[in-house]
NULOLO-178107 format. One line per 5 residues: number of its first residue (from 0); their letters; for each residue x, y, z of N, C-alpha, C. Coordinates in Angstrom, 3 decimals, m for minus. Example, Ala and Ser with C-alpha at 12.3 -4.5 7.8 and 13.67 -1.06 7.14 Angstrom:
2
0) AS) 13.190 m5.690 7.800 12.300 m4.500 7.800 13.200 m3.300 7.800 | 12.850 m2.250 7.080 13.670 m1.060 7.140 12.900 0.030 7.870 $
//
This chain:
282
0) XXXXX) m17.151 m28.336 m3.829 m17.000 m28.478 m2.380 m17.080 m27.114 m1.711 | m18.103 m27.187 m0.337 m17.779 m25.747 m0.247 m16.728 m25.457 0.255 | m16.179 m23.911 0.337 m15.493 m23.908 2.041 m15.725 m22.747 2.540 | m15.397 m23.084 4.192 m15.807 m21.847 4.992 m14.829 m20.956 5.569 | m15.146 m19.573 5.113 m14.875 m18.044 5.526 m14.496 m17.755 6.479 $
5) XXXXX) m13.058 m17.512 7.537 m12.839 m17.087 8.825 m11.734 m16.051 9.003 | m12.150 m15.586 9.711 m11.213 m14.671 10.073 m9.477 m15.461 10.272 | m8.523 m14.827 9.237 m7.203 m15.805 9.125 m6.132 m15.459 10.198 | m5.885 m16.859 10.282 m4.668 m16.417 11.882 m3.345 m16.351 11.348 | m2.402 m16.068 12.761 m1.083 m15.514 12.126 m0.345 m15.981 10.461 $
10) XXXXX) m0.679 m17.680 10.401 m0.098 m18.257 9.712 m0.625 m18.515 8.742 | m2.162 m18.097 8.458 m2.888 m17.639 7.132 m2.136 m16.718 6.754 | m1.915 m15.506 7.321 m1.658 m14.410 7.218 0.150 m14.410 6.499 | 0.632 m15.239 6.647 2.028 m15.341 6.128 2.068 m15.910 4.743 | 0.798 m16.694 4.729 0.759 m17.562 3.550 m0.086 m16.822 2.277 $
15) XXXXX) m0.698 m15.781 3.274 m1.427 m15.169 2.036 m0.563 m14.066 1.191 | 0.309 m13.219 2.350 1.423 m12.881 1.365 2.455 m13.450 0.471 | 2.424 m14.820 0.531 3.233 m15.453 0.195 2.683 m15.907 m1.107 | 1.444 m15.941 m1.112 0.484 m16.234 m2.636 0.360 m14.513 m3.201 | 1.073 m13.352 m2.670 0.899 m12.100 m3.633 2.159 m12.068 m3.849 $
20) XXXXX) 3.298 m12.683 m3.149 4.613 m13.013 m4.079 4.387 m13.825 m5.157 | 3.588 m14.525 m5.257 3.997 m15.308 m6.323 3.143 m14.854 m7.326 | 1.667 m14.095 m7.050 1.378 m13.128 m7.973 2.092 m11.822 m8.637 | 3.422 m12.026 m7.859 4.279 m10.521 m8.613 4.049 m9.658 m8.173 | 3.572 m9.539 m7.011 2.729 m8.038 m6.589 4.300 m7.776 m5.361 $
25) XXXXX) 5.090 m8.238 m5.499 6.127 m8.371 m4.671 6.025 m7.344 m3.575 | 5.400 m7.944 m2.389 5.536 m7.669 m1.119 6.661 m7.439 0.006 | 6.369 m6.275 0.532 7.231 m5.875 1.884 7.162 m7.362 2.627 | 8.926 m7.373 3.103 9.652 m8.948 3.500 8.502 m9.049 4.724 | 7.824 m7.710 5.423 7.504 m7.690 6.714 6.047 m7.028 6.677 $
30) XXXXX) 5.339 m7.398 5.793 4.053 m6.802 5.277 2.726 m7.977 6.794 | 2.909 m9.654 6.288 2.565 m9.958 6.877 2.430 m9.573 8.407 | 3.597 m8.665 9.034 3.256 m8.283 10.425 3.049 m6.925 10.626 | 3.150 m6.663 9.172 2.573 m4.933 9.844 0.890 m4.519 9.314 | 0.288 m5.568 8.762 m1.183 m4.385 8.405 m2.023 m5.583 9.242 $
35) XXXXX) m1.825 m6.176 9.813 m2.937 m6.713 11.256 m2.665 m5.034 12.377 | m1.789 m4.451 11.894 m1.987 m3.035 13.038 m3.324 m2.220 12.530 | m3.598 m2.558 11.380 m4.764 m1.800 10.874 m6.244 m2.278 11.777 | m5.963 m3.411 11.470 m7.608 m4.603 12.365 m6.765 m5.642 12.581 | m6.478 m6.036 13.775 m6.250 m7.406 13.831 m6.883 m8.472 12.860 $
40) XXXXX) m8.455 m8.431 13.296 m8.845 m8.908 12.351 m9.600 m8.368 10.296 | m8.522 m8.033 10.049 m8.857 m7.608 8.576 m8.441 m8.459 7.566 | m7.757 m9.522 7.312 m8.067 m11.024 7.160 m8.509 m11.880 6.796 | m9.442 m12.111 5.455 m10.065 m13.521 5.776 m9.666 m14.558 4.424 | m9.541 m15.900 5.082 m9.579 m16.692 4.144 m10.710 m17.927 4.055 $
45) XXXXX) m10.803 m18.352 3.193 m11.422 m19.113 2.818 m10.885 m20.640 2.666 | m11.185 m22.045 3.135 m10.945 m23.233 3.614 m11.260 m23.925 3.287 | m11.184 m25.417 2.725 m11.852 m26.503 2.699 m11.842 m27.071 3.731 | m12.527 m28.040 4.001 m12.673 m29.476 4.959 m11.717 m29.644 5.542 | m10.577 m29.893 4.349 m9.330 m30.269 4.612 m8.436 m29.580 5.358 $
50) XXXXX) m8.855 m28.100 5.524 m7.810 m26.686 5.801 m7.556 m26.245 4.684 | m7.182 m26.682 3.609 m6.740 m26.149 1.919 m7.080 m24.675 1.943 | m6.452 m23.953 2.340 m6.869 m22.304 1.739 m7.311 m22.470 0.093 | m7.772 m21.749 0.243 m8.434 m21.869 m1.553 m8.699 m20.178 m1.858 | m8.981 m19.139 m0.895 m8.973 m17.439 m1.170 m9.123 m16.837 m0.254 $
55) XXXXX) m8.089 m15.504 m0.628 m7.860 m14.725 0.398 m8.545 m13.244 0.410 | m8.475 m12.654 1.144 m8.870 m11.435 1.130 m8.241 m10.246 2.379 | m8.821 m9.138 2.120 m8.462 m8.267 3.115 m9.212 m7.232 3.404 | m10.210 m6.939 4.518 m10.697 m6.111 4.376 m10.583 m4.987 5.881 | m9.771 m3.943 5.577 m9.168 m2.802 6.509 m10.163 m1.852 6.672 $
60) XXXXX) m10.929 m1.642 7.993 m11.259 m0.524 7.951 m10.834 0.857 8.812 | m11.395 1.982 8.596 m10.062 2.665 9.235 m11.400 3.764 9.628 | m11.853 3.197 10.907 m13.566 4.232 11.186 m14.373 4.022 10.303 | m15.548 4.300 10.432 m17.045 4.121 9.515 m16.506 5.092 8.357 | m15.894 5.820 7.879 m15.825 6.175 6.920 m15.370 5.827 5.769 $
65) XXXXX) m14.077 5.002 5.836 m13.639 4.529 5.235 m13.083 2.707 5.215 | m13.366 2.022 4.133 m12.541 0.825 4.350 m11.785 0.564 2.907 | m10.855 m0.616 3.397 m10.078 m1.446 1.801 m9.958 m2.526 1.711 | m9.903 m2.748 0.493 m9.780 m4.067 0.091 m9.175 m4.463 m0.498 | m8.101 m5.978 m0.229 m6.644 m5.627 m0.518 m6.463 m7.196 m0.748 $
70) XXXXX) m4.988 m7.729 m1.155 m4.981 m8.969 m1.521 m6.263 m10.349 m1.386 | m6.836 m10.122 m2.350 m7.633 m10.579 m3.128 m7.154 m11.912 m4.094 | m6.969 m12.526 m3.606 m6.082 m14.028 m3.890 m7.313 m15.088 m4.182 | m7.433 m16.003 m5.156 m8.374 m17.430 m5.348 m6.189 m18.204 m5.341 | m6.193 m19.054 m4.677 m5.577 m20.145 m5.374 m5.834 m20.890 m6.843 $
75) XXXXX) m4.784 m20.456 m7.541 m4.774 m20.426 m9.067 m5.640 m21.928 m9.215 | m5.318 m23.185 m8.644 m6.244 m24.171 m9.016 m7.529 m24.163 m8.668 | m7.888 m23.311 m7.496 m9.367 m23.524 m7.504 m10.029 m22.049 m8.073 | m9.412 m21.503 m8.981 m10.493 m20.462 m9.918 m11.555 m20.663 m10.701 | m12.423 m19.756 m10.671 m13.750 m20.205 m11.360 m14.920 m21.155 m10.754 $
80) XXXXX) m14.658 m21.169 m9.256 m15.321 m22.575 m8.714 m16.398 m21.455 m7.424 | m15.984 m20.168 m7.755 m17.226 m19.419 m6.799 m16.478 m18.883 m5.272 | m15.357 m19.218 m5.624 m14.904 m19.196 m3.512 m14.570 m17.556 m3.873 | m13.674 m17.185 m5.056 m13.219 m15.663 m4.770 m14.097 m14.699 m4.511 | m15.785 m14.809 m5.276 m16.735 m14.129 m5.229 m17.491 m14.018 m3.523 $
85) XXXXX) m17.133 m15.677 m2.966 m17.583 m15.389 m1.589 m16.763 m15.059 m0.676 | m15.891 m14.817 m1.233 m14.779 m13.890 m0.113 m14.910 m12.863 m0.325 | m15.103 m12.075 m1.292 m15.512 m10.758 m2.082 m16.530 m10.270 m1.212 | m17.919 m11.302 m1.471 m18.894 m10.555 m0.491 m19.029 m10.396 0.918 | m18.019 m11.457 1.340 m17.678 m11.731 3.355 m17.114 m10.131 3.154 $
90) XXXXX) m16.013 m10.254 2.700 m15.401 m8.606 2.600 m16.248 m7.657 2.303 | m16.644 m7.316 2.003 m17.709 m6.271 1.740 m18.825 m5.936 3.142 | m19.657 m7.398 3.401 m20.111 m7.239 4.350 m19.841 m6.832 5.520 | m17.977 m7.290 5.751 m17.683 m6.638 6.957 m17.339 m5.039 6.903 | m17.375 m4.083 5.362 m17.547 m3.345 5.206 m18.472 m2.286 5.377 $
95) XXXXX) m19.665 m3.110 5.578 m21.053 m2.379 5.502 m21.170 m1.128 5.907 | m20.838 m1.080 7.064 m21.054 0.403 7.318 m20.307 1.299 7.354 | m19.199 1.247 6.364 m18.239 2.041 5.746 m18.734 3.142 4.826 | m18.663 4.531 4.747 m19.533 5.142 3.868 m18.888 5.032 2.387 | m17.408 5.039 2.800 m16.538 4.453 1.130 m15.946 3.291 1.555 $
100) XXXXX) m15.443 2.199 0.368 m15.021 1.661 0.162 m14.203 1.351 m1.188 | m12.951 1.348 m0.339 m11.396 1.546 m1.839 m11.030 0.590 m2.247 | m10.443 0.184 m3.339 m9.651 m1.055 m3.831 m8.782 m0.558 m4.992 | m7.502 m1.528 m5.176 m6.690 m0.651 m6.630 m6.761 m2.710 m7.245 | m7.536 m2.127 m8.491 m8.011 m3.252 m9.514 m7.336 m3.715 m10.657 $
105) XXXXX) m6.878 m4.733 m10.493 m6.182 m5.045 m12.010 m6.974 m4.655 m13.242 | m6.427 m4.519 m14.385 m7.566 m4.021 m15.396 m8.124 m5.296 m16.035 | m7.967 m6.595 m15.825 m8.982 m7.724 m15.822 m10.180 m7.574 m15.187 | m9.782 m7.227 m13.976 m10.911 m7.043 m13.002 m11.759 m5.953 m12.657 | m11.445 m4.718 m13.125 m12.091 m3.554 m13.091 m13.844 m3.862 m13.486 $
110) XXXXX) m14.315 m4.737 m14.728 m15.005 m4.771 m15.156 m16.177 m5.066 m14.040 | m15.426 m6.242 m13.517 m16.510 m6.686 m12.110 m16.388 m6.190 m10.847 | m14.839 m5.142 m11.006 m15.664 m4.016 m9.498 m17.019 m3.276 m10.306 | m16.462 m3.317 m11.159 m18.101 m2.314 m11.731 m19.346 m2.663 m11.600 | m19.286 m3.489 m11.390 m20.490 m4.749 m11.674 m21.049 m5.101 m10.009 $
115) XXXXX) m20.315 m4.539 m9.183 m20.433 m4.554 m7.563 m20.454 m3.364 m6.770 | m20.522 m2.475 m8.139 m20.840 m0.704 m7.620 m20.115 0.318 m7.428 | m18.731 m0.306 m7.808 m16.896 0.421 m7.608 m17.027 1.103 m9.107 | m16.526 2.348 m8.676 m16.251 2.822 m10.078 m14.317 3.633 m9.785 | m14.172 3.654 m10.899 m12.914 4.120 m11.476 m12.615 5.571 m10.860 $
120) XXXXX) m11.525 5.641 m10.288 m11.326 7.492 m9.582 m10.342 7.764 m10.377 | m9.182 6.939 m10.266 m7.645 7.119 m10.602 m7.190 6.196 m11.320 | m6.550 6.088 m12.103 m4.943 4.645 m11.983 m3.836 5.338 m11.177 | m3.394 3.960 m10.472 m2.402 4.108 m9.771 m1.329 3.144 m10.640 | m0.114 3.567 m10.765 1.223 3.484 m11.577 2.489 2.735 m10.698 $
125) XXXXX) 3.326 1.633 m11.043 4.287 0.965 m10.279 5.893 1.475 m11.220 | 6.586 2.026 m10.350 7.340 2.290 m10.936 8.509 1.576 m10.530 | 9.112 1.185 m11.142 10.845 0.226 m11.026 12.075 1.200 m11.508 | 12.966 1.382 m10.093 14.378 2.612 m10.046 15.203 1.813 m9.689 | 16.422 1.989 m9.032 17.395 1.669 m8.375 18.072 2.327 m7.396 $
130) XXXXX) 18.609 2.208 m6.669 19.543 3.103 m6.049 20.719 3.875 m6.488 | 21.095 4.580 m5.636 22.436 6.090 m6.338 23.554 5.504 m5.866 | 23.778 4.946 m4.906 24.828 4.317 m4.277 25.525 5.647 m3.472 | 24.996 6.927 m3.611 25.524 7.972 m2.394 24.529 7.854 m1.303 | 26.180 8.182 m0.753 25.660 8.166 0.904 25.221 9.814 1.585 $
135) XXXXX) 25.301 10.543 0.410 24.871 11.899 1.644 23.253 12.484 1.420 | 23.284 12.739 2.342 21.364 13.145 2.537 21.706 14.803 1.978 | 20.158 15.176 1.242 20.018 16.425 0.760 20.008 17.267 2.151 | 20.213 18.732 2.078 20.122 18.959 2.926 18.574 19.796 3.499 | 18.356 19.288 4.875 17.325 19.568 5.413 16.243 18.209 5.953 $
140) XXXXX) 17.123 16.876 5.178 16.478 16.104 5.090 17.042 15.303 6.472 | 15.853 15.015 7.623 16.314 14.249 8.661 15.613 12.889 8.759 | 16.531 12.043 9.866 15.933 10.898 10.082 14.981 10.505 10.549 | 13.469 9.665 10.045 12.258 9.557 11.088 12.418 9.708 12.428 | 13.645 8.689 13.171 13.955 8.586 14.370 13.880 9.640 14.754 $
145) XXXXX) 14.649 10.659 13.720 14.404 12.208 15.155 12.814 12.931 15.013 | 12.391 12.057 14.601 10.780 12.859 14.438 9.767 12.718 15.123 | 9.021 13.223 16.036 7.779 12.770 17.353 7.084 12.029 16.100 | 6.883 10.390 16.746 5.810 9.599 15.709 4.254 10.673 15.723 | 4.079 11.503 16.588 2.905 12.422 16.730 2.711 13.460 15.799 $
150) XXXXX) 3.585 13.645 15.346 3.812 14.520 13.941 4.299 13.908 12.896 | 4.581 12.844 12.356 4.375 11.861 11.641 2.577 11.438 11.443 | 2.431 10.920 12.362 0.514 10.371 12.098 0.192 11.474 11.803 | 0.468 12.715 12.838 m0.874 14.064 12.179 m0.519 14.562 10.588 | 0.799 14.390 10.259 1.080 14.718 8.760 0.434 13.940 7.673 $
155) XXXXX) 0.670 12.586 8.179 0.193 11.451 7.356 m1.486 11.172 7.111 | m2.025 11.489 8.442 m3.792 11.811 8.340 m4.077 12.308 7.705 | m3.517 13.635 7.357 m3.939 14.429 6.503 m3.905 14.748 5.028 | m3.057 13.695 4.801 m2.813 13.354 3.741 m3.988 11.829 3.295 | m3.542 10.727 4.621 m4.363 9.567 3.736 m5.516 9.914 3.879 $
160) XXXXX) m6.311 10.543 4.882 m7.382 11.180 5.395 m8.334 9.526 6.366 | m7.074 9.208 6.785 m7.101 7.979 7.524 m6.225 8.406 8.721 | m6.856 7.946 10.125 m5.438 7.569 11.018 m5.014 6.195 11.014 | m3.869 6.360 10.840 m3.274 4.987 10.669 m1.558 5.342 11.848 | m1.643 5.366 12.753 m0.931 5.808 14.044 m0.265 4.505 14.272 $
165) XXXXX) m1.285 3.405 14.650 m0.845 2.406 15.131 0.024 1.591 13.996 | m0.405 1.575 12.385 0.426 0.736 11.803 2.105 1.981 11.108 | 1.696 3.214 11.773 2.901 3.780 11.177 3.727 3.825 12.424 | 3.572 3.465 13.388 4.675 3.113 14.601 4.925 1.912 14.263 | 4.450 0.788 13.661 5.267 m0.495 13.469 6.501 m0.326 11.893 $
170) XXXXX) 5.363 0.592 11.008 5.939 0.317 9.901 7.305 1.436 10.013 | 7.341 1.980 10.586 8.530 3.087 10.835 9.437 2.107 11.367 | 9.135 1.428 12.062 10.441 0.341 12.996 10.622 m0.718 12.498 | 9.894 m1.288 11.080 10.458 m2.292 10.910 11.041 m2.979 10.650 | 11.387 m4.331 10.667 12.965 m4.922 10.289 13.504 m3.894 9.000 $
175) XXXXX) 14.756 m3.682 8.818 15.559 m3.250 7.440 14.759 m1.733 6.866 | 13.794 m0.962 7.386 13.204 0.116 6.937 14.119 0.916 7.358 | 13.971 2.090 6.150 14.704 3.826 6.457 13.884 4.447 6.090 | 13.985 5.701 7.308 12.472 7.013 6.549 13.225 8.038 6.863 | 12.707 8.878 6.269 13.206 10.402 6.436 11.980 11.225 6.572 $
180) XXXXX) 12.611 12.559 6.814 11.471 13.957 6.653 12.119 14.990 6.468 | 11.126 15.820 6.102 11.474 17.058 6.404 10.389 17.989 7.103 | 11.194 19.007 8.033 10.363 19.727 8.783 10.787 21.254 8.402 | 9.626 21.983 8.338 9.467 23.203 8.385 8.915 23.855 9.478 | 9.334 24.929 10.063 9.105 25.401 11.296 8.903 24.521 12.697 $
185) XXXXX) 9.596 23.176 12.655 9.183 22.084 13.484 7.936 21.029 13.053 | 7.307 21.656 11.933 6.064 21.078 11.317 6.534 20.156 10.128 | 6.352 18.762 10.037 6.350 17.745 8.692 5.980 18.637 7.379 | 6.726 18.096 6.579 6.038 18.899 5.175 6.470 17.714 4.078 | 7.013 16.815 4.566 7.281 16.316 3.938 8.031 14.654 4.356 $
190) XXXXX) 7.835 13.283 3.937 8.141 12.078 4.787 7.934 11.235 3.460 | 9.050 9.637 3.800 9.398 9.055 3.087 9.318 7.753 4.054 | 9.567 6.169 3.985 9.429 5.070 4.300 10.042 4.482 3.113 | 11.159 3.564 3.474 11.754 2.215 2.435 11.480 1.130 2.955 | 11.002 0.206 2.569 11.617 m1.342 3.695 11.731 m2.409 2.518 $
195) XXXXX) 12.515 m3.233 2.781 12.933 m4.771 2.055 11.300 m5.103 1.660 | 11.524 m5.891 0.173 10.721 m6.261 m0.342 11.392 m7.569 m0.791 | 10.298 m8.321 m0.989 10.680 m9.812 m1.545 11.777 m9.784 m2.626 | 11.832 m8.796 m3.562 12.480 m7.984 m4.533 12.971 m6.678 m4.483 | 13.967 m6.572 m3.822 14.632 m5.652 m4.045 14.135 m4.810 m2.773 $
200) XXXXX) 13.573 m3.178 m3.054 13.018 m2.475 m2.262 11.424 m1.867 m2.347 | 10.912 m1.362 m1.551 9.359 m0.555 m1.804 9.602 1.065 m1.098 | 9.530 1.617 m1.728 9.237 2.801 m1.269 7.907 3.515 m1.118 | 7.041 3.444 0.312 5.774 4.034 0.083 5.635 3.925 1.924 | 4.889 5.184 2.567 4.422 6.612 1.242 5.609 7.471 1.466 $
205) XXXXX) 5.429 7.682 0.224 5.775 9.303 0.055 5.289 10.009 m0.034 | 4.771 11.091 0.946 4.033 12.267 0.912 4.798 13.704 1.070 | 4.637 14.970 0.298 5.331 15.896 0.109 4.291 17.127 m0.079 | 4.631 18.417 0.586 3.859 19.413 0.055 4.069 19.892 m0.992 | 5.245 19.784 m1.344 6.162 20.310 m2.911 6.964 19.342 m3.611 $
210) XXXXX) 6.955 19.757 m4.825 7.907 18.428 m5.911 9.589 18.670 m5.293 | 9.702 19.263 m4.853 11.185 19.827 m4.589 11.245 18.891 m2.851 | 10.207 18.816 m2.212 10.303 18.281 m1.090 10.638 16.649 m1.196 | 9.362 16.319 m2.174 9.451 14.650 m2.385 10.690 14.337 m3.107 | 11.706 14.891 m4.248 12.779 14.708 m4.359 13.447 14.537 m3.529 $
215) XXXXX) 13.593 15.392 m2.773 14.459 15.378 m1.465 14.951 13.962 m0.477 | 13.221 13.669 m0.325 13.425 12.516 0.093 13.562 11.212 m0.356 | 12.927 11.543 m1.595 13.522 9.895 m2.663 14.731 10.092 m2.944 | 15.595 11.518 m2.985 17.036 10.970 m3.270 17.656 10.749 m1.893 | 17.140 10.944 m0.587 17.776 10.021 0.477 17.330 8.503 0.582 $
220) XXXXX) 16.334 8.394 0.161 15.772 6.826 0.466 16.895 5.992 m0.486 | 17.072 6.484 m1.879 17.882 5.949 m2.664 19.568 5.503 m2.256 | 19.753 6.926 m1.745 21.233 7.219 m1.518 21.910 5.739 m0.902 | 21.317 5.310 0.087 21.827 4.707 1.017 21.725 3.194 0.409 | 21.682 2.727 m1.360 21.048 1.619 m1.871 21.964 1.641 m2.934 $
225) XXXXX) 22.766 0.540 m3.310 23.674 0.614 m4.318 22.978 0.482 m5.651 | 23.685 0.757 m6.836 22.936 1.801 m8.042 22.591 m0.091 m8.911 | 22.763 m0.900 m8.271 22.332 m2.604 m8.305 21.010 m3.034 m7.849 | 20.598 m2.232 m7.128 19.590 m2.353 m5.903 18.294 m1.941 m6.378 | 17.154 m2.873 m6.389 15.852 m2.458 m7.387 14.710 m1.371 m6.328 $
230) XXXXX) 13.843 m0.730 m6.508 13.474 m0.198 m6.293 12.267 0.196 m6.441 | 10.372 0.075 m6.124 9.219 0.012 m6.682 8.793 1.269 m5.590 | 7.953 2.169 m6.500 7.208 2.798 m6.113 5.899 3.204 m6.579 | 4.911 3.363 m5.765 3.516 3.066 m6.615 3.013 4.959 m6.681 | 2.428 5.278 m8.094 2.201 6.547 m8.093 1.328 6.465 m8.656 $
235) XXXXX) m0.054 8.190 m8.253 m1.155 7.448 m8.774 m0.535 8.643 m10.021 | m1.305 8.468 m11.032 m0.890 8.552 m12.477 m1.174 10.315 m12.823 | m2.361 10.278 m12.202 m2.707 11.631 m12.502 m2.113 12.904 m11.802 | m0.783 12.757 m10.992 m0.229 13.889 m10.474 1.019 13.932 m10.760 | 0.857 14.535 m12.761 1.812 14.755 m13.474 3.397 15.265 m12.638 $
240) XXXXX) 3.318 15.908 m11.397 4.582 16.164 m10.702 5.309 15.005 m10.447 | 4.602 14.159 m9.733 5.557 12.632 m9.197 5.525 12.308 m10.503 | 4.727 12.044 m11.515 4.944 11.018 m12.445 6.978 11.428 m13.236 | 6.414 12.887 m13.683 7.455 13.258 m13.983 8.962 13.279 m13.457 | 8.832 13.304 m11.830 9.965 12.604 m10.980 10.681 11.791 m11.154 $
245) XXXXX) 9.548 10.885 m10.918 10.375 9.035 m11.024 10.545 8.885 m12.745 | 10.019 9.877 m13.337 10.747 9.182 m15.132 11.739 10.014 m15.464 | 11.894 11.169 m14.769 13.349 11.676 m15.444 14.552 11.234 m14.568 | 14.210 10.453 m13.281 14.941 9.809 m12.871 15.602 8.513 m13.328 | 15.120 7.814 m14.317 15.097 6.636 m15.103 14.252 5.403 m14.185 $
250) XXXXX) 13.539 5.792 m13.577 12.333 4.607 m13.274 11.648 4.643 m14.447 | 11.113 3.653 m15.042 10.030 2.873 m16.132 9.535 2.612 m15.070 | 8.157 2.219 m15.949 6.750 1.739 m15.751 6.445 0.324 m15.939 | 5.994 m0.473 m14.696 5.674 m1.627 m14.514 4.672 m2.185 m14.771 | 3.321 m1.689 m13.964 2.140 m1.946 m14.131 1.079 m0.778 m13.722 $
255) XXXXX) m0.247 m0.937 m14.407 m1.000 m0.135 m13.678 m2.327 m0.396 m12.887 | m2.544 m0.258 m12.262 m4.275 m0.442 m11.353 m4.811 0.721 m11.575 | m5.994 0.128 m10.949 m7.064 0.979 m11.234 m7.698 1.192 m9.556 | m7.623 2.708 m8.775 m8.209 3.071 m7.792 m9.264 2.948 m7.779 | m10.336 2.371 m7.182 m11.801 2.092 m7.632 m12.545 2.412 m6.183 $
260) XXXXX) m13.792 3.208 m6.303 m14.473 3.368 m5.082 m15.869 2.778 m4.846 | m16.160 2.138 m3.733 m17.566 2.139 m3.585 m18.386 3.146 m2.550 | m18.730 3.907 m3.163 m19.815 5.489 m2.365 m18.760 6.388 m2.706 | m18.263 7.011 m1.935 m18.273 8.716 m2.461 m16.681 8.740 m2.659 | m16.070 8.839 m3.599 m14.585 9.290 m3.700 m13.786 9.333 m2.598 $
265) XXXXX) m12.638 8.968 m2.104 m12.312 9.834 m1.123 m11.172 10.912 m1.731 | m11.520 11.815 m0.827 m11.023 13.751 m1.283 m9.693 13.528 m1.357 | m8.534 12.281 m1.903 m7.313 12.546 m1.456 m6.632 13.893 m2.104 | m5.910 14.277 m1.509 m5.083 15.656 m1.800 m3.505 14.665 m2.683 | m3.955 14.468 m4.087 m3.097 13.611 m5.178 m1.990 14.572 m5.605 $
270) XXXXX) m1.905 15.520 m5.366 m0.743 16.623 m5.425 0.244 16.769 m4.078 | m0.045 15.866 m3.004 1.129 15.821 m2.267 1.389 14.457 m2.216 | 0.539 13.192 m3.071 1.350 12.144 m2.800 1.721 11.324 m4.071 | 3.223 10.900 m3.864 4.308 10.600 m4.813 4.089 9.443 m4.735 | 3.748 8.740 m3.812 4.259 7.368 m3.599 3.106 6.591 m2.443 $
275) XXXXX) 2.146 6.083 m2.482 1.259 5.654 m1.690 2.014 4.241 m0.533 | 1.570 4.257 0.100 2.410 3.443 1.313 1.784 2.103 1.300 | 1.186 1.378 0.181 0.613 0.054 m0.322 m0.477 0.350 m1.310 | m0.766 m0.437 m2.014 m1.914 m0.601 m2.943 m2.468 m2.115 m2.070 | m2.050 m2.448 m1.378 m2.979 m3.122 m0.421 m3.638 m2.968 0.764 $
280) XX) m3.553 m2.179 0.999 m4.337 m1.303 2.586 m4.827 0.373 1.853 | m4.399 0.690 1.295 m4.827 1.720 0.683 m3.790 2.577 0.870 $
//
C-alpha cells in the first residue's frame, strides 16, 4: 500500500518522539517543541490512506550550507515494505541544496548511509552518570539567565558552525532546564544546558574552550541532581579530553553512532565540544 509524504503537524510531531522513546534513544520530555525552532517545517512523515503513520523523518536545515537528518523512524510493523527509504529520499531532496549533509548512524545502518554517499567522520559516544547531590556551583560558574542570549548564540555558532539563535532561546527556557557558563573578560568560554529526559536527564551541549572549563560546568549541571538521578551525555569519541572526563567521573558507555557526512566534512572544532546538544538535529 502506498503512503504519502507530508510535512508533519504538531501532533505528528509528538508522536514521532514518542516512537524514539520507545526506540531507547530517550528523548528530551520537551524535544517535540523545541527543534520545529530549527524549520518549522523539518518534519516529515509518512501515511497511509488510513492516517497510520508508518515513517518518520527529520530534515533541519540551518542555511545552504548545512543540513540534518535526524529521527529516522519506519514503524517496527511496517519495515522492509520501502516507506523508510522514501522518507530517506523526501529528506534528502529537501536537502538538495545543502552543500553538507549530517546524520549520526546506528552501526546497522552505516552500511546504507554509505551506499547514499555519507561517509564516516567520527563516532559519537552516549554516556550514562548521575548526579552529586551538591548544591554549590564551582567557582566562576554563572547562571545562563545572567547571560545576553547574544553571547550565548555567538559562542555557540562558533562552535556548531550553525546559527541556531532561535532554537537556543527556546531550549535555554525550557520546561525543567538548567544552564550555566562561564565568562572570561565578559566573553563565553564556556556553556552547559540540562533538561528532563524521558529518563532521567540529557546534558547537551556542552561546549568549552578548556577541559578545566567543561568540568566546571558538568559539575554544576550535576550538582543540583541527586547522586539517584540518571544522566546521558553524547560525546564524540575522538576528543580523548571529554572522553576521559565523563569516565573518570564514573559515567560508562552506552552506545555508539556513527557521524556520517554527505559532501564536505563539517570543520567542527571537536576539542571544545564535550557534549553535543542532540544527535538529532546535529
Amino acid at each position: 500500500e502506498p503512503a504519502t509524504i507530508s510535512t508533519a503537524a504538531p501532533e505528528d510531531i509528538v508522536e514521532i518522539v514518542r516512537w524514539a522513546d520507545r526506540e531507547q534513544w530517550n528523548p528530551g520530555k520537551s524535544d517535540a517543541a523545541m527543534f520545529p525552532h530549527v524549520n518549522a517545517d523539518g518534519f516529515l512523515i509518512a501515511k497511509l490512506a488510513d492516517g497510520t503513520r508508518v515513517a518518520s523523518i527529520s530534515a533541519m536545515r540551518y542555511g545552504d550550507h548545512f543540513g540534518f537528518i535526524g529521527y529516522y523512524i519506519a514503524a517496527p510493523e511496517y519495515r522492509g515494505k520501502g516507506y523508510g527509504l522514501a522518507i530517506f529520499k523526501a529528506a534528502m531532496a529537501r536537502l538538495a541544496t545543502c552543500a553538507t549533509v549530517g546524520l549520526d548512524g546506528v552501526s546497522a545502518q552505516v552500511r546504507n548511509y554509505e551506499k547514499s554517499g555519507f561517509a564516516v567522520a567520527f563516532d559519537n559516544q552516549r554516556y550514562l552518570g548521575s548526579g552529586t547531590g551538591q548544591g554549590s556551583l564551582p567557582a566562576g560558574v554563572v547562571a545562563l539567565a545572567e547571560v545576553p542570549l547574544e553571547a550565548i548564540v555567538q559562542y555557540d555558532s562558533g562552535i556548531s558552525l550553525c546559527d541556531r539563535s532561535a532554537l537556543l532561546a527556546a531550549w535555554i527556557a525550557q520546561p525543567g532546564a538548567v544552564g550555566y557558563a562561564i565568562l572570561r573578560d565578559g566573553v563565553v568560554c564556556a556553556y552547559g544546558v540540562r533538561r528532563p529526559a524521558a529518563t532521567g536527564h540529557r546534558i547537551g551541549p556542552l561546549f568549552a574552550d578548556t577541559p578545566s572549563g567543561a568540568a566546571d560546568i558538568l559539575a554544576a549541571l550535576r550538582a543540583g541532581l541527586p547522586v539517584d538521578a540518571s544522566i546521558a551525555i553524547d560525546v564524540p569519541s575522538v576528543h580523548e579530553a571529554a572522553v576521559s572526563m565523563v569516565t573518570a567521573l564514573g559515567f560508562r558507555l552506552s552506545f555508539a553512532c556513527a557521524r556520517m557526512y554527505h559532501g564536505p566534512a563539517l570543520p567542527l572544532p571537536l576539542d571544545r565540544i564535550f557534549g553535543f546538544l542532540s544527535l538529532e538535529v546535529g
